[in-house]
C-alpha positions as CSV (number, residue, x, y, z in Angstrom):
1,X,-1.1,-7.3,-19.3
2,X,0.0,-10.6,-17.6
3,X,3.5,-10.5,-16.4
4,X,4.8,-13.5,-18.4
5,X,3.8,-13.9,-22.3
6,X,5.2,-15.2,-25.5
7,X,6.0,-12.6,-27.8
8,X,4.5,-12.4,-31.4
9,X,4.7,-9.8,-34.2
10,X,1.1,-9.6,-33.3
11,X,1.2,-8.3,-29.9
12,X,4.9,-6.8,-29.8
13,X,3.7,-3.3,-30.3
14,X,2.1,-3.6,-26.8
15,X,4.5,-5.0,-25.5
16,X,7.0,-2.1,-26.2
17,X,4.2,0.2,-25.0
18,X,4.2,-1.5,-21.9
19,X,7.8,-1.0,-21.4
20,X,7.4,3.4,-21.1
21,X,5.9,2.7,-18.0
22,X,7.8,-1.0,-16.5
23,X,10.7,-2.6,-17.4
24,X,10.3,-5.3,-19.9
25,X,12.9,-8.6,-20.0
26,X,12.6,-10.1,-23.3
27,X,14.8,-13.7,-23.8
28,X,15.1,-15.4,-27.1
29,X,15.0,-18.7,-27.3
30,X,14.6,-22.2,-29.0
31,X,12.8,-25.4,-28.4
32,X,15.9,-27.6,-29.3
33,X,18.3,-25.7,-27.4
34,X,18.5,-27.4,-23.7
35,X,20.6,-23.9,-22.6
36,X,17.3,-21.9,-24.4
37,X,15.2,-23.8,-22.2
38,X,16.6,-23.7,-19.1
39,X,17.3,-19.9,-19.4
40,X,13.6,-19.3,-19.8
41,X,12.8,-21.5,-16.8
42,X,15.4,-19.3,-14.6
43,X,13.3,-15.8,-15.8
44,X,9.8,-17.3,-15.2
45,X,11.1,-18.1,-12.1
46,X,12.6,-14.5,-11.4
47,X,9.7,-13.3,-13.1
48,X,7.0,-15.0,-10.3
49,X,8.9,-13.9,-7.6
50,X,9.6,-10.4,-8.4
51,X,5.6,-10.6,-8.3
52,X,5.1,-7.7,-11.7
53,X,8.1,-6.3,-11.1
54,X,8.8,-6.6,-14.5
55,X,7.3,-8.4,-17.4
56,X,8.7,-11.3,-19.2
57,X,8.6,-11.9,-23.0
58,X,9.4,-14.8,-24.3
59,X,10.4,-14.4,-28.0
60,X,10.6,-18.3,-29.6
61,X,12.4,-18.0,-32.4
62,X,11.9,-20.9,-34.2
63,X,8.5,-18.9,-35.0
64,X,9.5,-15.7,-34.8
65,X,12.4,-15.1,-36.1
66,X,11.7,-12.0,-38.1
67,X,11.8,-9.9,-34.1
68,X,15.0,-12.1,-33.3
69,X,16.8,-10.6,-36.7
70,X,14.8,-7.1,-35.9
71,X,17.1,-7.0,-32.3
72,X,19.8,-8.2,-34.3
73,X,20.0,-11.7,-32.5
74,X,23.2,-13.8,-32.8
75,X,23.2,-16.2,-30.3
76,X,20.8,-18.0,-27.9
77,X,19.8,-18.0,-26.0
78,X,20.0,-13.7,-25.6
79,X,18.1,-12.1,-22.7
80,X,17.7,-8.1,-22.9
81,X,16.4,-5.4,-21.1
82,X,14.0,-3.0,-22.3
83,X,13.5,0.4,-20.3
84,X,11.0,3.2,-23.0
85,X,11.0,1.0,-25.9
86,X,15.1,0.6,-25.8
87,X,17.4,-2.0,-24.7
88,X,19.3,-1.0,-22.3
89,X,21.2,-4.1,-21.2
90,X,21.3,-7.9,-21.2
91,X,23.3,-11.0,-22.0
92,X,24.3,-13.9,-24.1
93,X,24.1,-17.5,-22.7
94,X,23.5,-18.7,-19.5
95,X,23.5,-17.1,-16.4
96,X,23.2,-17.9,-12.9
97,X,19.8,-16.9,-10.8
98,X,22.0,-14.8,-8.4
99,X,23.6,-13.0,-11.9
100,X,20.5,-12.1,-13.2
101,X,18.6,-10.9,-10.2
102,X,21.9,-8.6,-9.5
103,X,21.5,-7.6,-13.3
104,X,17.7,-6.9,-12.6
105,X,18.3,-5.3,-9.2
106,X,19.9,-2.5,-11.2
107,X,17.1,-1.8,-13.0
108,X,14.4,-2.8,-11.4
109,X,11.8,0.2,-9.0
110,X,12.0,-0.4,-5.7
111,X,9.2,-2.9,-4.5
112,X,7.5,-0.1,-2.6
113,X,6.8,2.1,-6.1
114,X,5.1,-1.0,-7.0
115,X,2.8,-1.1,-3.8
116,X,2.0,2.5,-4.1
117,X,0.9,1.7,-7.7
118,X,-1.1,-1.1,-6.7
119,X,-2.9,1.2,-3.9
120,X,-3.3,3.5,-6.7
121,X,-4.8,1.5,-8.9
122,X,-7.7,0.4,-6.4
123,X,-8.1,3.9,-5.3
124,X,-9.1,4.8,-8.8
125,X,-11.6,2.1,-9.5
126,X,-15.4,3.0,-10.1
127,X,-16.5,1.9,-7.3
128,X,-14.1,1.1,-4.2
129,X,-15.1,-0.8,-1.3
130,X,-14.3,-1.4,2.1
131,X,-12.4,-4.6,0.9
132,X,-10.2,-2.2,-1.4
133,X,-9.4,0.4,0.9
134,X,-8.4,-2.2,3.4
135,X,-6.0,-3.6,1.0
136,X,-4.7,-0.4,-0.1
137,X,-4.1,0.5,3.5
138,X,-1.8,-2.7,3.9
139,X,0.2,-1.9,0.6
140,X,0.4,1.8,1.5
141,X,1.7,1.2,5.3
142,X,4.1,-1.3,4.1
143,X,5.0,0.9,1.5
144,X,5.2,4.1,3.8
145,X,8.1,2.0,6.2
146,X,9.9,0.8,3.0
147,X,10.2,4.2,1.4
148,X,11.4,6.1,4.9
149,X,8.3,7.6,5.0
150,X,8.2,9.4,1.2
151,X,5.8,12.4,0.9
152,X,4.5,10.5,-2.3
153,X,3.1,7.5,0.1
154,X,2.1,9.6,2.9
155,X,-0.3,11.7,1.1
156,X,-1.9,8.6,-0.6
157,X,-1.9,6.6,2.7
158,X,-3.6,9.5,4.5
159,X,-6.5,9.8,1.9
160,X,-7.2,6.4,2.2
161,X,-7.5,6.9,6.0
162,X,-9.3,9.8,4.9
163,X,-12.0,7.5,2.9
164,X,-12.2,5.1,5.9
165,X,-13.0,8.5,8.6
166,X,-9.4,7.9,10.0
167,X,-9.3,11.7,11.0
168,X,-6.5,11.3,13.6
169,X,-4.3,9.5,11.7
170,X,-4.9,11.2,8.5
171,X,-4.7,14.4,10.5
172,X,-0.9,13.3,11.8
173,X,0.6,11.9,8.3
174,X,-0.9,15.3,6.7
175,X,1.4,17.3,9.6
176,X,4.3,15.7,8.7
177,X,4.9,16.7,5.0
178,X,7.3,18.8,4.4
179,X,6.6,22.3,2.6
180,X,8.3,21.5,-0.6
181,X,5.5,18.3,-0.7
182,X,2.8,20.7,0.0
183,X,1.2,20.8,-4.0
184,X,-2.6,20.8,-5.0
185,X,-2.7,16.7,-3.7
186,X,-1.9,18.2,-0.1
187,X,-4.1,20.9,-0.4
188,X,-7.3,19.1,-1.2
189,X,-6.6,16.5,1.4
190,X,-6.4,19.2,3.9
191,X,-9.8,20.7,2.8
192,X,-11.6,17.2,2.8
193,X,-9.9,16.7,6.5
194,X,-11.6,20.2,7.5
195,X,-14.8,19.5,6.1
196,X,-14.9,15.5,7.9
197,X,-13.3,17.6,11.1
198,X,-16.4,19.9,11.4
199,X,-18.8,16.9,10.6
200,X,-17.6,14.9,13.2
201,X,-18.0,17.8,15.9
202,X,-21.8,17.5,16.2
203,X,-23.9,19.5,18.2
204,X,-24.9,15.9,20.3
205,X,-20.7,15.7,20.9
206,X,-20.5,19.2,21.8
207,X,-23.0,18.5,24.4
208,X,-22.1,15.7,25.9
209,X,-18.4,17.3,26.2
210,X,-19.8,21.0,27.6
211,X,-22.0,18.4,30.4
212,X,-19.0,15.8,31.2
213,X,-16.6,19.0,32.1
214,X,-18.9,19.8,34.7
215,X,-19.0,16.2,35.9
216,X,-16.0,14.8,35.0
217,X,-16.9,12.0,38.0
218,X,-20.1,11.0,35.9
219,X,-18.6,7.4,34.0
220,X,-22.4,7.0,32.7
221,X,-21.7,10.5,30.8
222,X,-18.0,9.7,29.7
223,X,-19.4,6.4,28.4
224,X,-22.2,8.1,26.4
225,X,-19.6,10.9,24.9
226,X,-17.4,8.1,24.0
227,X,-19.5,6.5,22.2
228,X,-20.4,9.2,20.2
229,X,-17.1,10.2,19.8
230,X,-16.6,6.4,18.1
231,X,-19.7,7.1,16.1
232,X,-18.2,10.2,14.6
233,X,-14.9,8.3,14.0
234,X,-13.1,10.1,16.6
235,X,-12.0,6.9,18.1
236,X,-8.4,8.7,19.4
237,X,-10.0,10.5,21.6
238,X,-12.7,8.2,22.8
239,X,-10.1,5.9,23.7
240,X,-7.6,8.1,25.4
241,X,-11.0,9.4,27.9
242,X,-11.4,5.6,28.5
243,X,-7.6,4.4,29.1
244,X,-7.7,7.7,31.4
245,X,-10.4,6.4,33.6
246,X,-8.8,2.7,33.1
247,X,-5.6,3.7,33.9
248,X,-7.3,4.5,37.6
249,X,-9.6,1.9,37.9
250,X,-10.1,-1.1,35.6
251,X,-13.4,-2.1,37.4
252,X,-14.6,1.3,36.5
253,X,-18.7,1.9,36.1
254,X,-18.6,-2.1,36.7
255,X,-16.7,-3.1,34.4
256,X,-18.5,-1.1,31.6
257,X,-16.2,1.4,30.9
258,X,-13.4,-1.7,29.9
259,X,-16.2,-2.9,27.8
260,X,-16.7,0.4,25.6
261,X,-13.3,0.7,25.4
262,X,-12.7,-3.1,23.9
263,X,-15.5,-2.7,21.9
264,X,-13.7,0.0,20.1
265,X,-10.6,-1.7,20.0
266,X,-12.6,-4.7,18.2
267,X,-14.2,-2.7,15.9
268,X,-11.2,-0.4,15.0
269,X,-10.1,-4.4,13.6
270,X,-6.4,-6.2,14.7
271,X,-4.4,-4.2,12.0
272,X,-5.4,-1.1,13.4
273,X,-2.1,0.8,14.7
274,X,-4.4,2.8,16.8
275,X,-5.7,0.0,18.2
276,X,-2.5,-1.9,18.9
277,X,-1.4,1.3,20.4
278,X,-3.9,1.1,22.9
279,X,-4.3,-3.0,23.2
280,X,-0.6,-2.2,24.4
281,X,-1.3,0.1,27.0
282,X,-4.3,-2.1,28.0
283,X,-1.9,-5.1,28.5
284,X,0.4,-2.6,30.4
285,X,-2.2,-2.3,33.0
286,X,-3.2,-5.8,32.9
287,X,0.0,-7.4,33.3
């Protein structure tokens, strides 16, 4: 449903549906009134920048004024608030921007319920891309700092990181819910982290990590393992055996093990907080 929409006998059922699950500001109005007008101009307004936060019907009633008598309209222009299908409160006449966005404030969810929604609702498309998760990831992460870190976010944030073979940092929002947060959600996230845990310990890792502990001096080794480490999305630990040998030497193995370790960095993208993390520590050495 769009966020702004005239409202008609024809589509008010829906509308009133719509409001069980977002709150609905409905303002009755009239062409000839200048007042009418310019209250309807100050909630489109609201309405765009409160970004479907609400939605906006606009009930004209110089064409329908059989849902004007139905709310028992006396005056216009009338704004009201509908929370479940009942008003539950509003004005007469004009108000001020700053009045009606305090009036809304009260009502309104907080604009991180809306980004987990949003998340939510790519998540549970038919088919989710890349391009999806990545934007889900930017609503739940904004979301996740707006909420002080709710369980409710957390758990949806780390399946997403989940679906993108984020183990670490699905692994550490996972450890932080609390036991009371713990329900079936938690529970199958944990299992799917298990199962993409053993995956990503493959026989070639296991390998490479039994040989590079009896040569921890062979760069040529650590280079291979890290690799394969970033292959199996286990890019934490790759990169902490790189900054390790960085840390020491940033010439290391010619230069090549800087290279591995920025061509993780590239691919893990710029908003990345595993990346940043170590672009930071790079810098640190650099500088």
């Amino acid at each position: 449903m769009d966020n702004i929409l005239d409202l008609t006998k024809d589509n008010i059922q829906q509308v009133v549906d719509a409001s069980m699950q977002q709150l609905v500001v409905m303002v009755f109005w009239a062409q000839p009134q200048p007042q009418s007008v310019a209250m309807v101009q100050t909630l489109e307004q609201l309405a765009a920048q409160h970004a479907g936060r609400f939605v906006l019907a606009k009930v004209n009633c110089e064409t329908e004024l059989e849902i004007a008598n139905y709310f028992r309209i006396q005056a216009l222009p009338t704004t009201l608030v509908l929370d479940k299908g009942q008003p539950i409160d509003g004005f007469a006449g004009m108000q001020e921007v700053a009045q009606v966005n305090a009036m809304l404030e009260k009502h309104l969810p907080p604009l991180w319920q809306l980004q987990l929604e949003q998340a939510k609702a790519l998540l549970a498309l038919s088919q989710v891309s890349a391009e999806d998760l990545s934007t889900a990831a930017v609503l739940l992460k904004d979301a996740y700092s707006a909420s002080n870190q709710a369980a409710e976010v957390s758990l949806v944030l780390a399946d997403v990181y989940l679906m993108q073979g984020e183990l670490a940092q699905a692994q550490l929002l996972l450890e932080q819910i609390g036991l009371a947060d713990q329900d079936g959600y938690y529970q199958s996230l944990k299992a799917k982290l298990t199962l993409a845990l053993d995956a990503a310990d493959t026989p070639e890792i296991r390998d490479l990590q039994q040989k590079f502990e009896h040569n921890p001096q062979d760069l040529v080794l650590l280079l291979e393992l890290c690799k394969a480490l970033h292959s199996a999305h286990r890019d934490e630990e790759a990169l902490a055996h790189l900054y390790s040998v960085l840390s020491k030497d940033l010439t290391a193995e010619n230069g090549k093990v800087k290279q591995v370790f920025m061509e993780i960095l590239t691919a893990l993208g710029q908003g990345n907080s595993l990346a940043n993390q170590y672009r930071r520590k790079l810098y640190t050495l650099l500088y």
